[in-house]
Each structure stands twice: as C-alpha cells, then as structure tokens.
C-alpha positions in Angstrom: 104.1 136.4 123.2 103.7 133.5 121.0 105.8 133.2 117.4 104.3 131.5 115.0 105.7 129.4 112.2 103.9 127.4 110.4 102.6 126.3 106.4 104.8 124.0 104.8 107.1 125.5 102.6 105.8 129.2 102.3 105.8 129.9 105.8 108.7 127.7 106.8 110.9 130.3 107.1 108.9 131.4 110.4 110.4 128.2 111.7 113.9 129.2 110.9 113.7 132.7 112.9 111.7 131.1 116.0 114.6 128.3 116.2 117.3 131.1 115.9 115.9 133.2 118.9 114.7 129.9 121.1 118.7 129.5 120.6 120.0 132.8 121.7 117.6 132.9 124.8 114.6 135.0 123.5 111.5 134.5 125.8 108.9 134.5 123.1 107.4 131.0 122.5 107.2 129.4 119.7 104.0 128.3 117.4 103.0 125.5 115.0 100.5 126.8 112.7 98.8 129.3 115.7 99.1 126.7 118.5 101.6 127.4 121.5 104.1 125.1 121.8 104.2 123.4 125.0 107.2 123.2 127.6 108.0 119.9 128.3 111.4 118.5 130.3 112.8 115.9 128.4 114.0 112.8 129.7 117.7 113.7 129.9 116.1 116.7 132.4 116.5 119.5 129.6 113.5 121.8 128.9 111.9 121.9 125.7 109.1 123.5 122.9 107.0 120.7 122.0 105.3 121.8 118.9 102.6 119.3 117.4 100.2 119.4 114.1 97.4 117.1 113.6 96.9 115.7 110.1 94.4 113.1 108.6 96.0 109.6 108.7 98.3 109.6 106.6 98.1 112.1 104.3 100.2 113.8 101.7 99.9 117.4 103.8 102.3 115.6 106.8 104.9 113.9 104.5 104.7 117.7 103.0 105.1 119.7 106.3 107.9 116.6 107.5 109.7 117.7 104.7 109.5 121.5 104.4 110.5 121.7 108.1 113.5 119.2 108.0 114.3 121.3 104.7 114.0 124.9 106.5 116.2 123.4 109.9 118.8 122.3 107.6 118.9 125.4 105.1 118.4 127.9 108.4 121.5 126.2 110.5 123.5 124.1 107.9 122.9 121.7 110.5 124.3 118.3 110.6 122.1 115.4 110.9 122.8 113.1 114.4 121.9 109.5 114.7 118.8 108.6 116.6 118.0 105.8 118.5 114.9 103.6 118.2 111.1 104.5 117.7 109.3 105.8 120.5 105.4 106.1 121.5 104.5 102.4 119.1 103.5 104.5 116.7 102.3 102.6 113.2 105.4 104.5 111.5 107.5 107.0 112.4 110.1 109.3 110.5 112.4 111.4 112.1 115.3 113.7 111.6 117.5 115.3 114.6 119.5 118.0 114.1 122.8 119.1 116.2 123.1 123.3 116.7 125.4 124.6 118.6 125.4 121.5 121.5 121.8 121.2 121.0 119.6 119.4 119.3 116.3 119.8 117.2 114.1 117.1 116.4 111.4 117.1 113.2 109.3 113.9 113.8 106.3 112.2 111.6 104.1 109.8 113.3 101.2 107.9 112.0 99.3 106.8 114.7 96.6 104.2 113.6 94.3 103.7 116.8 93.5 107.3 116.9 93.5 107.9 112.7 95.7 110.4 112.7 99.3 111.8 111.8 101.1 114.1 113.2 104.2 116.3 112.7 106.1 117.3 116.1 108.9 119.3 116.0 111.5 119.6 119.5 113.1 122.5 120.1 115.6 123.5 123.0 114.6 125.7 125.7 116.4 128.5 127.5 
C-alpha cells in the first residue's frame, strides 16, 4: 500500500505522517504526489524512499514545493538542520536541506537540471 503525500503546502501534512511511520517501521510506502517512491541503497549501504517530482525548468511550483516540504519536515519533527557536503548529479543548481531524526536523516532536495529542461524536487527518506 502506497501513502501518498503530496501538494505543497495543503497537502504537506501527508508528508509529515508518511515520515513518522517510515520511522517507526510501518511497511506502507510512501508517495509524491501519486507516484511510489522507489527503494534505493544509499551509498553508505542504508536503504531508502526515493521520492521525486517533475517540474517545468525552473519554475515557481518547485521553489514552492522545496519550501512547503522543508517547512512540513521541520514543523513535523522539530528537526535540526545537518551540514551537507558538496553538490551532487552536476546539476545547473541545486538546493538542499537535510534533516537529522532520531539518528537518521531526511533530505528535501531542488535540482534544476538544464540539459533535460526540467526541475525537480526529491525528497530521501530512511527505510526500515
């Protein structure tokens, strides 16, 4: 069973309860606006959701859903913010805010990437 959490800052809230029960161990995966999130093993060898949404290039709907979810993570966990090392993938920009719960960490990233003229919003989180 997928949960979904998805538009911006009316829906965000979706995002907080997925992240909660991702955390605790719940087997239901999570969703970005209807799409599945995939499970990926991170380079440190930890399994994660990988959550992505497509926007035109640049476009005032990413910077929007960059914001409500960084918003939602850190109203939902009163989460502190960790440093992060450097950009990744060469994209044209790239925004993005890690959180640290509970030994773990959630990532809300914004990426502009030109060659394909498009931005996207990915957000990382932990799996069980």
């Amino acid at each position: 069973m997928a949960v979904t959490f998805g538009g911006f800052a009316a829906h965000s809230e979706a995002l907080c309860a997925s992240a909660k029960a991702v955390l605790a161990g719940g087997s239901d995966v999570p969703a970005l606006e209807g799409r599945a999130c995939d499970l990926v093993r991170s380079g440190d060898g930890l399994d994660q959701y990988f959550c992505a949404k497509e926007f035109a290039f640049r476009s005032d709907a990413a910077t929007r859903a960059y914001e409500a979810y960084v918003t939602e993570i850190r109203a939902c966990f009163g989460a502190d913010e960790v440093p992060i090392g450097p950009a990744v993938n060469h994209p044209d920009s790239y925004h993005q805010t890690v959180f640290a719960v509970n030994n773990r960490h959630i990532s809300v990233a914004l990426k502009d990437k030109g060659a394909l003229q498009k931005t996207y919003v990915f957000v990382r989180l932990p799996a069980n």
